[in-house]
C-alpha positions as CSV (number, residue, x, y, z in Angstrom):
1,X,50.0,-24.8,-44.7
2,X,47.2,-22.7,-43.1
3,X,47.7,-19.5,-42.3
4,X,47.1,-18.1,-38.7
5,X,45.5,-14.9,-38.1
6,X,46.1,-12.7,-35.4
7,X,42.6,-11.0,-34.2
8,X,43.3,-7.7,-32.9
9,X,41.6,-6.6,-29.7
10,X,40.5,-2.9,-29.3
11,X,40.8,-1.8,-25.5
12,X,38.6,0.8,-24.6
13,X,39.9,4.1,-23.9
14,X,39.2,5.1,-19.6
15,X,37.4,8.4,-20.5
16,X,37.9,11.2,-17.8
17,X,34.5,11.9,-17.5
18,X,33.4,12.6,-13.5
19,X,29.9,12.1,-12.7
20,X,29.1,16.0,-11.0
21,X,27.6,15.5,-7.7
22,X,24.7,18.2,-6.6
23,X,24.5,19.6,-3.5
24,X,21.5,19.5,-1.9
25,X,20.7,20.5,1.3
26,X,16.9,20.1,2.0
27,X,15.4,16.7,1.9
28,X,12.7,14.3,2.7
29,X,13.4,11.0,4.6
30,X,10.9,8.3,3.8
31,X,10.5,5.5,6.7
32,X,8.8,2.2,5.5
33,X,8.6,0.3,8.8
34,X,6.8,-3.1,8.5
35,X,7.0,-5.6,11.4
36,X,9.2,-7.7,8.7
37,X,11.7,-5.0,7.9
38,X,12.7,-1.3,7.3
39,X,12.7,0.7,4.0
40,X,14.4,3.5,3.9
41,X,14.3,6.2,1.3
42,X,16.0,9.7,1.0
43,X,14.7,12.3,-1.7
44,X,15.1,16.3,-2.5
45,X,12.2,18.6,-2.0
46,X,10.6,17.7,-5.7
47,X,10.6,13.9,-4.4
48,X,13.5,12.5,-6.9
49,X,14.6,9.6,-5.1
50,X,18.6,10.5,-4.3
51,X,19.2,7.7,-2.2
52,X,17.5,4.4,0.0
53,X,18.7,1.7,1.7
54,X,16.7,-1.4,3.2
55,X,17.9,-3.4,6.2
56,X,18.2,-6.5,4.1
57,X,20.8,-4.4,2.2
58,X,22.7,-3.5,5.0
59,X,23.3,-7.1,6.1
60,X,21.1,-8.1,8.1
61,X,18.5,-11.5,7.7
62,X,15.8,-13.7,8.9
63,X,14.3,-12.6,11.7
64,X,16.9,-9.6,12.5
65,X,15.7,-7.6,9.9
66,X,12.8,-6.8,12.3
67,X,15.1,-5.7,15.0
68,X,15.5,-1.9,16.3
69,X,19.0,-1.6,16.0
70,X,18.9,-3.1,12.2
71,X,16.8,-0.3,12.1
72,X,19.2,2.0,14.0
73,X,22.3,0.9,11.2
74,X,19.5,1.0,8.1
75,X,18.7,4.9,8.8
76,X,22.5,5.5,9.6
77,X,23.6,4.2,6.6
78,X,20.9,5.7,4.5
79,X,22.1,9.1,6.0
80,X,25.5,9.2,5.9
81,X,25.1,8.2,2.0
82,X,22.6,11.6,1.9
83,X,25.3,13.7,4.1
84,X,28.3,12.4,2.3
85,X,26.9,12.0,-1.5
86,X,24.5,15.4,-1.2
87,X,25.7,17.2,1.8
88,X,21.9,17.6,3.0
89,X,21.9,18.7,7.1
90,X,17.7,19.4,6.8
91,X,14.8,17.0,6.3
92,X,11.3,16.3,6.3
93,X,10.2,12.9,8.2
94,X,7.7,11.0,6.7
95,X,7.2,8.0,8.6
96,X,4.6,4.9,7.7
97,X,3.8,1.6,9.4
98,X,4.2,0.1,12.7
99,X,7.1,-1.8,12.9
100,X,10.4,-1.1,15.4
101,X,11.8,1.3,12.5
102,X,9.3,4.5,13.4
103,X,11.1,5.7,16.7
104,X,14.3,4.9,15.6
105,X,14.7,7.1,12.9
106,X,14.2,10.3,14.9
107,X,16.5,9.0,17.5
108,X,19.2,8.5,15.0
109,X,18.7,11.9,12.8
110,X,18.7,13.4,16.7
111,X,22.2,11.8,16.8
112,X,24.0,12.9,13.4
113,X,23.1,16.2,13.8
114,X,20.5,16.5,10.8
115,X,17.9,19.5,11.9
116,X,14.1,18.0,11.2
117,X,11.4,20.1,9.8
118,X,8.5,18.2,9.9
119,X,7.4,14.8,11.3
120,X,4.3,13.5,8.9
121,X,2.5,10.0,9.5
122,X,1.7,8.5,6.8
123,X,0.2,5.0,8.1
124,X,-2.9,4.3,6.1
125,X,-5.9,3.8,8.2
126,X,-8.7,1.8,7.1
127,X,-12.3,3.2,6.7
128,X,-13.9,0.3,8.1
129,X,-11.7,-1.9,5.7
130,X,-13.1,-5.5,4.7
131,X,-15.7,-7.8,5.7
132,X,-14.4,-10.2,8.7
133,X,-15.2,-13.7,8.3
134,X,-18.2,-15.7,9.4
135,X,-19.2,-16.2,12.9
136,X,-17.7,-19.9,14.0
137,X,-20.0,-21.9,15.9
């Protein structure tokens, strides 16, 4: 007869290791604000990337995503991951584009409390940009 082995399968050991969480309390708050959709990033004062969020990300699709209030619950969320993760109550705005995102941001750091340093715009602004098309006749 043929004998029947018995494979023996090694569990991995739970190690009690606890990712350490900084504090920080200054930060940057990067707004992305297409007519398409809303990107929002968070980062410390040295521009490491702590956190972002996207409004495609918190739920929202198709033609919502270029709605004010997913705005409103894209900078919330990105926020209350930045208060609760980093315990940051101070930021720099950086905004960029033209889209329904822009406005909403202040009005929703104006509402949780977070005190603003500086509002930068960061929309790029074409030096006379390309050549336009031909004359139709």
């Amino acid at each position: 007869m043929a004998e029947t082995s018995k494979k023996t399968i090694s569990k991995k050991k739970k190690s009690n290791y606890k990712r350490s969480t900084r504090t920080v309390t200054k930060g940057r708050l990067y707004v992305s604000a297409t007519f398409n959709n809303t990107l929002v990033s968070i980062s410390d004062e040295k521009g490491n990337v702590l956190c972002w969020e996207s409004t495609g990300g918190s739920g929202f699709s198709g033609s919502r995503k270029s709605t004010p209030y997913a705005a409103t619950i894209t900078v919330e969320n990105a926020i209350n991951k930045a208060k609760n993760n980093y315990g940051m109550n101070q930021m720099e705005v950086y905004l960029k584009g033209p889209g329904p995102g822009r406005d909403v941001a202040l009005r929703v750091l104006r509402a949780q409390g977070i005190r603003v340093t500086l509002i930068a715009d960061l929309t790029p602004v074409p030096h006379n940009g390309t050549r336009p098309r031909k004359a139709r006749n």
